[in-house]
C-alpha positions as CSV (number, residue, x, y, z in Angstrom):
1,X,1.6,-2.3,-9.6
2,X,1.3,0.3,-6.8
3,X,-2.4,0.7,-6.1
4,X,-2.5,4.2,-4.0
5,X,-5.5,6.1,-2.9
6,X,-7.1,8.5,-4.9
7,X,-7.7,11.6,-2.5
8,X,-9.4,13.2,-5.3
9,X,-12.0,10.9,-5.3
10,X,-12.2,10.5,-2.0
11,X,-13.0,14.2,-1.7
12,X,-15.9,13.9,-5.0
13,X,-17.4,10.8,-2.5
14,X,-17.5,12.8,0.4
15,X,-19.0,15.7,-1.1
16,X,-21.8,13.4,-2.7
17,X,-22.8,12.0,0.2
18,X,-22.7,15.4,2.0
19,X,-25.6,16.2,-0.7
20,X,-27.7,13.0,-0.3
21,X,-26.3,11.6,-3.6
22,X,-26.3,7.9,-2.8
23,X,-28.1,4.9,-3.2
24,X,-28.7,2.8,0.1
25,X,-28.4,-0.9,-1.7
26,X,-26.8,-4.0,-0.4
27,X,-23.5,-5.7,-1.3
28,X,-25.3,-7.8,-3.6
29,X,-26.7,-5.0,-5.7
30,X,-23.4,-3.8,-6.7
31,X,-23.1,-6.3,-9.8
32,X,-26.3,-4.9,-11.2
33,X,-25.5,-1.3,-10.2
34,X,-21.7,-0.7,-11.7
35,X,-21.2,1.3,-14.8
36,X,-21.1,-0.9,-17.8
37,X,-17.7,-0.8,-19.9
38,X,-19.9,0.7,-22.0
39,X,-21.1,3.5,-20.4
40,X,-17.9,4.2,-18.7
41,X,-16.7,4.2,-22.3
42,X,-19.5,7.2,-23.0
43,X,-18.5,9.0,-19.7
44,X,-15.4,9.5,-20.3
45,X,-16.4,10.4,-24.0
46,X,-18.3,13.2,-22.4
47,X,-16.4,14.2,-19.3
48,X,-13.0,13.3,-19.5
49,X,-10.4,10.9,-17.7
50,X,-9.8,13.6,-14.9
51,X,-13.9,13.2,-14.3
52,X,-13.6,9.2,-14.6
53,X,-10.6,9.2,-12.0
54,X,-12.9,10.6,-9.7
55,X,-14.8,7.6,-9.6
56,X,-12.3,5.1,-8.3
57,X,-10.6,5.4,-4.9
58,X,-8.0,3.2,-6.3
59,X,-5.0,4.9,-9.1
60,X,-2.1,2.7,-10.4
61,X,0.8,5.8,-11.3
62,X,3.1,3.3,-13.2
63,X,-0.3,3.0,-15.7
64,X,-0.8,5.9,-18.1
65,X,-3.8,8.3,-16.6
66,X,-5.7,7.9,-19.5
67,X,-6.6,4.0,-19.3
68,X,-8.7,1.8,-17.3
69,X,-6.1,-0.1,-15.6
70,X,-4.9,3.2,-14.1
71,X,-7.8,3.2,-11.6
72,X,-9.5,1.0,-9.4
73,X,-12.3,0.4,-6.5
74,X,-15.0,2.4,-8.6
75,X,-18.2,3.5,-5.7
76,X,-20.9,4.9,-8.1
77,X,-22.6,5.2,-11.4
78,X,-21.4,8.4,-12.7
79,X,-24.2,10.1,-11.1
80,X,-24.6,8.6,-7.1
81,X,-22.5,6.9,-4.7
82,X,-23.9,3.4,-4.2
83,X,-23.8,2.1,-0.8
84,X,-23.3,-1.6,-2.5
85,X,-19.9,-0.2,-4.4
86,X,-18.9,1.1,-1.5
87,X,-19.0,-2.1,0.7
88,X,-17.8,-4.2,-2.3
89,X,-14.9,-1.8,-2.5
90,X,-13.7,-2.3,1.3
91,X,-14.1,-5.7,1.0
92,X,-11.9,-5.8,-2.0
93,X,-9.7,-3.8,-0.7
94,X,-8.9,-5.6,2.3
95,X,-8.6,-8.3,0.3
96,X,-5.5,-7.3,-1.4
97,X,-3.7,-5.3,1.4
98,X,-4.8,-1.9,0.2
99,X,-5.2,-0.7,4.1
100,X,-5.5,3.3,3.0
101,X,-8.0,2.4,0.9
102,X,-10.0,0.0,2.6
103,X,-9.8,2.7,6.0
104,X,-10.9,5.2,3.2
105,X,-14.5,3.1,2.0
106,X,-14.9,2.3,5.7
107,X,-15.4,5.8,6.7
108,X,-17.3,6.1,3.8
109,X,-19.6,3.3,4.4
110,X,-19.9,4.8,8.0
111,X,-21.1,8.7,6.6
112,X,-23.8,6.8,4.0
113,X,-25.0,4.5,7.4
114,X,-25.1,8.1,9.7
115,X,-27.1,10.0,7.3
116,X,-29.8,7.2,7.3
C-alpha cells in the first residue's frame, strides 16, 4: 500500500475554502459529520469516482480507481469542507507516516483558522 497525496483534491479543498464552503466544528464532530457509506454510495451514484476522489487527500495507485480502498483521509460531506475532518485527517496522517499529507491538512487547517 502506497498512500500518496491526492493534489486533485487538494486543489477542490482549497478552492472550497477560498469560497467560504466549510464548517468550523471541532475534532470531535467529525464522527457525526462524515459521509455515511451510504451516502458516499449515492454520491458516487450521482457524480462519479473522479468526483468522489476529490474528497480524499489520500489515493492508494496499486487499488483500482474505482473502489473505496483506493482513497483515503476524506475532509468533507460532499458539499463543505469540515474543519473537524480536516483536523482528524492530520492527525491520522501523522499517525501513519503520511508526512505530504499530514503538511497538506495542516495548511489546510491553517486557511479555514485565517478566514475566521
Amino acid at each position: 500500500m502506497s498512500i500518496e497525496l491526492n493534489q486533485p483534491a487538494l486543489r477542490h479543498a482549497r478552492a472550497l475554502i477560498r469560497d467560504g464552503k466549510v464548517v468550523r466544528d471541532e475534532r470531535d464532530d467529525w464522527s457525526e459529520a462524515a459521509p455515511t457509506a451510504e451516502e458516499e454510495n449515492a454520491f458516487i451514484e450521482r457524480d462519479g469516482w473522479t468526483e468522489f476522489s476529490h474528497w480524499h487527500l489520500g489515493v492508494d495507485r496499486s487499488e483500482d480507481r474505482e473502489t473505496k480502498q483506493a482513497y483515503s483521509f476524506p475532509f468533507g460531506d460532499f458539499r463543505r469542507v469540515h474543519r473537524a475532518g480536516v483536523i482528524s485527517g492530520e492527525s491520522r496522517a501523522g499517525q501513519y507516516g503520511h508526512d505530504e499529507i499530514r503538511d497538506a491538512l495542516k495548511s489546510l487547517l491553517e486557511l479555514i483558522d485565517r478566514d475566521d
